[in-house]
C-alpha positions in Angstrom: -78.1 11.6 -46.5 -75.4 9.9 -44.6 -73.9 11.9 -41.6 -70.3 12.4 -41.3 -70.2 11.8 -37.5 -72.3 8.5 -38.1 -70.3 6.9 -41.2 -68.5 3.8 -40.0 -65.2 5.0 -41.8 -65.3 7.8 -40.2 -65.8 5.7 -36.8 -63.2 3.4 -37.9 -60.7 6.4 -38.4 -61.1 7.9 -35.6 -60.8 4.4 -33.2 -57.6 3.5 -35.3 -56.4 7.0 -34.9 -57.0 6.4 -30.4 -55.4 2.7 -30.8 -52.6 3.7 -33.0 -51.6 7.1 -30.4 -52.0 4.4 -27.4 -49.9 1.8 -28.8 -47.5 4.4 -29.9 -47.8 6.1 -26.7 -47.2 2.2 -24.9 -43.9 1.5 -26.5 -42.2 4.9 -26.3 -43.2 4.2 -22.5 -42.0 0.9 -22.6 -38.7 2.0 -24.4 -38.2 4.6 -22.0 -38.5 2.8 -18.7 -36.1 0.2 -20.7 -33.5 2.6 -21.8 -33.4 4.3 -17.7 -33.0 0.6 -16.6 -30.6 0.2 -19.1 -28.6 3.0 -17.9 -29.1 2.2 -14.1 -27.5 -1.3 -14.9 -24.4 0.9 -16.7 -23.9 3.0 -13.8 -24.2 0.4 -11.6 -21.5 -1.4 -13.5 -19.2 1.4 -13.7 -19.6 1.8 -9.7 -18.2 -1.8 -9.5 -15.9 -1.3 -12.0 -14.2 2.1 -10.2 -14.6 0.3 -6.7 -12.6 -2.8 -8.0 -9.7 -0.6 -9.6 -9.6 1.0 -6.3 -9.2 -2.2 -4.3 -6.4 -3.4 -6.8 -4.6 0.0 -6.3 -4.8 -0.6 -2.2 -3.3 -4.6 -2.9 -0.5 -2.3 -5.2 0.1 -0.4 -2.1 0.3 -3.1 0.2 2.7 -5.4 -1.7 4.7 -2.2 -2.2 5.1 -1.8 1.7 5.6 -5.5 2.9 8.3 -5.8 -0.3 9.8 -2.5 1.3 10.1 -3.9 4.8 11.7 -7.3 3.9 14.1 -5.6 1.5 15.5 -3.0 4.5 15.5 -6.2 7.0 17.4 -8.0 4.4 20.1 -6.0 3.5 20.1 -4.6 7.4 20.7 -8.9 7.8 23.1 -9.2 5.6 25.7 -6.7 6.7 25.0 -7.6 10.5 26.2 -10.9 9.1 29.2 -10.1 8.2 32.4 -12.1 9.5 34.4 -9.1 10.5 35.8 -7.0 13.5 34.8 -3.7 14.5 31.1 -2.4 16.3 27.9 -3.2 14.6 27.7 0.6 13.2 31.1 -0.1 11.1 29.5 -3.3 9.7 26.4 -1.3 8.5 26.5 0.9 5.8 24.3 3.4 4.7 21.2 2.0 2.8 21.4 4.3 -0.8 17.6 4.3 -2.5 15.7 3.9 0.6 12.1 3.4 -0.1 9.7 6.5 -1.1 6.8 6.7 1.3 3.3 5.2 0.2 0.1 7.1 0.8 -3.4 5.6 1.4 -6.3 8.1 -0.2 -9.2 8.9 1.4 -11.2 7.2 -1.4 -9.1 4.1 -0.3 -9.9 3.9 3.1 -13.1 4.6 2.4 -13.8 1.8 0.6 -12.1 -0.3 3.0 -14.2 1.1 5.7 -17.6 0.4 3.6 -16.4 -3.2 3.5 -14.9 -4.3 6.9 -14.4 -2.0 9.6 -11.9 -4.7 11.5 -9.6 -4.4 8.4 -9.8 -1.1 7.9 -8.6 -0.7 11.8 -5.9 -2.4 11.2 -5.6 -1.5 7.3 -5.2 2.9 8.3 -2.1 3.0 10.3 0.0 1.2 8.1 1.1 3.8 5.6 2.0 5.9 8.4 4.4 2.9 10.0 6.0 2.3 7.1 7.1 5.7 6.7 8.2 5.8 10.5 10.5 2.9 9.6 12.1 3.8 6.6 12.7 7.6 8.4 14.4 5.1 11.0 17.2 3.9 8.5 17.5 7.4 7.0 18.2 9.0 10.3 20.8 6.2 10.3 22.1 7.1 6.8 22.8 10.7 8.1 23.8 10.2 11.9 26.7 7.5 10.0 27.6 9.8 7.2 28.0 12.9 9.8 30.0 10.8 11.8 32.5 9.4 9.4 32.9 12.5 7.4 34.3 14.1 10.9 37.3 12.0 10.6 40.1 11.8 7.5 40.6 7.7 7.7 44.0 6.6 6.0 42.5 4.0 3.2 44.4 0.6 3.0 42.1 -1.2 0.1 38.2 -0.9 1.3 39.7 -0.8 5.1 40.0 2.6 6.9 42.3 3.6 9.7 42.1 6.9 11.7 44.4 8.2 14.8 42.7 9.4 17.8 43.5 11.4 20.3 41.5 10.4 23.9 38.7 13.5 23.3 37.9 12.5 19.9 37.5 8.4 20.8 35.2 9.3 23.4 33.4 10.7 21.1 33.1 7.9 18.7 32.4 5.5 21.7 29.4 8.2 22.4 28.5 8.7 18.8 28.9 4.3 18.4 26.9 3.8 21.2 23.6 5.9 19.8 24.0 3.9 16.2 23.8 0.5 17.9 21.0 1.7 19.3 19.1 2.3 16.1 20.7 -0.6 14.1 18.6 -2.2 17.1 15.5 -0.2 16.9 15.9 -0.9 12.7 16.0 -4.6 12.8 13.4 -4.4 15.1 11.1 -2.8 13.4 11.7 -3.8 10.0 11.4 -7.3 11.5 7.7 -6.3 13.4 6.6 -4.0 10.6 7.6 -6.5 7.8 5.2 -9.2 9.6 2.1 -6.8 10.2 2.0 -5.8 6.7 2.4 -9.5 5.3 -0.6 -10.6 8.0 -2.8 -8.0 6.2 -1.9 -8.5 2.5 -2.7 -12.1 2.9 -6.5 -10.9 4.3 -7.1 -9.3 0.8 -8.2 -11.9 -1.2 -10.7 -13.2 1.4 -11.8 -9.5 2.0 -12.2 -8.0 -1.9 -13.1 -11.1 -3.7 -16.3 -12.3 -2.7 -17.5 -8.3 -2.2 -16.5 -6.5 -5.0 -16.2 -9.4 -7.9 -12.2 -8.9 -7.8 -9.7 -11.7 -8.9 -6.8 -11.6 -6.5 -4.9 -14.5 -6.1 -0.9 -14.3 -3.9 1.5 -17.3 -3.7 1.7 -19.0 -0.6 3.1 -17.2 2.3 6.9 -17.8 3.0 7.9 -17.5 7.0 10.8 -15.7 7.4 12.9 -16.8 10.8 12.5 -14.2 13.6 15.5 -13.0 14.6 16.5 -11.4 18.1 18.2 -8.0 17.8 20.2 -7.0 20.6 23.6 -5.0 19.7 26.4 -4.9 21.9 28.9 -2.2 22.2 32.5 -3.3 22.9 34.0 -0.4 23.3 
């Protein structure tokens, strides 16, 4: 009689059985180191992904500011402009809706930082400028409107007259001489500020594109003419 342990089905059995659990055991392998590279290329994607939304949101942030600083030098322009007597403070009005101040993050600068450390040198301090300039023309708003509201002018149309006595026009010579001043300083600024910030957006496309995949593309660059700002006081 025939052992069990020598029968060739038996034999046959138990190989298939040892192929069949290797194969098996191959592909779940196989599907499993698949699936992790699968998932490494995912993550990998969304790290892209998250660093190119971030980049955008910096180029938001930077059109923001260099928009804000040729606005203020424009309307500051156009009322310095104006054909009409009088000190350079009663030709400028308070600016209403002055820009909100913008706000890198750190994940911002980060970023920045892991891509070009020139850039991001000149990339940090910019937030912090335009929020110096605009607090410039607000201190103007309120230095103006404290000014002004100290005297009762007798209104002929959109012109003003007041009566002074010597004490009080000394003080509005005083008061006239410190907002020339800082129409100065504004026009100035606006004028440097509004020039850095331009310089810089225009980098971004030759900075993101190439190393994070992104797709910005400005118009040309328009020159605005410099403009010297020196006020003088008359009185």
């Amino acid at each position: 009689m025939e052992s069990i342990w020598s029968s060739k089905e038996f034999i046959a059995a138990i190989v298939g059985a040892l192929v069949g659990s290797g194969v098996g055991g191959l592909i779940s392998f196989l599907l499993q180191r698949s699936n992790q590279a699968s998932d490494v290329a995912t993550k990998r994607d969304d790290r892209d992904e998250t660093r190119r939304a971030v980049a955008y949101s910096i180029l938001y942030k930077m059109i923001r500011i260099t928009s804000d600083f040729a606005v203020l030098r424009k309307n500051l322009d156009a009322m310095l402009d104006q054909k009409m007597d009088g000190e350079p403070w009663q030709r400028v009005l308070p600016l209403a809706n002055l820009p909100a101040p913008v706000k890198f993050t750190a994940e911002e600068m980060s970023l920045v930082l892991s891509i070009d450390n020139a850039f991001f040198n000149d990339l940090v301090p910019i937030d912090e400028i335009h929020t110096s300039t605009i607090g410039l023309f607000a201190a103007y708003n309120s230095l103006r409107m404290e000014l002004t509201d100290s005297f009762s002018p007798i209104m002929q149309g959109n012109v003003g007259q007041i009566t002074l006595d010597y004490n009080a026009k000394c003080r509005l010579d005083a008061k006239g001489v410190e907002l020339n001043m800082l129409i100065t300083q504004m026009g100035q600024r606006a004028q440097q500020d509004a020039e850095q910030a331009s310089t810089l957006l225009y980098k971004m496309p030759d900075i993101f594109n190439p190393k994070l995949g992104t797709t910005i593309k400005l118009k040309p660059k328009q020159e605005t003419p410099k403009k010297k700002y020196e006020v003088v006081n008359h009185s």
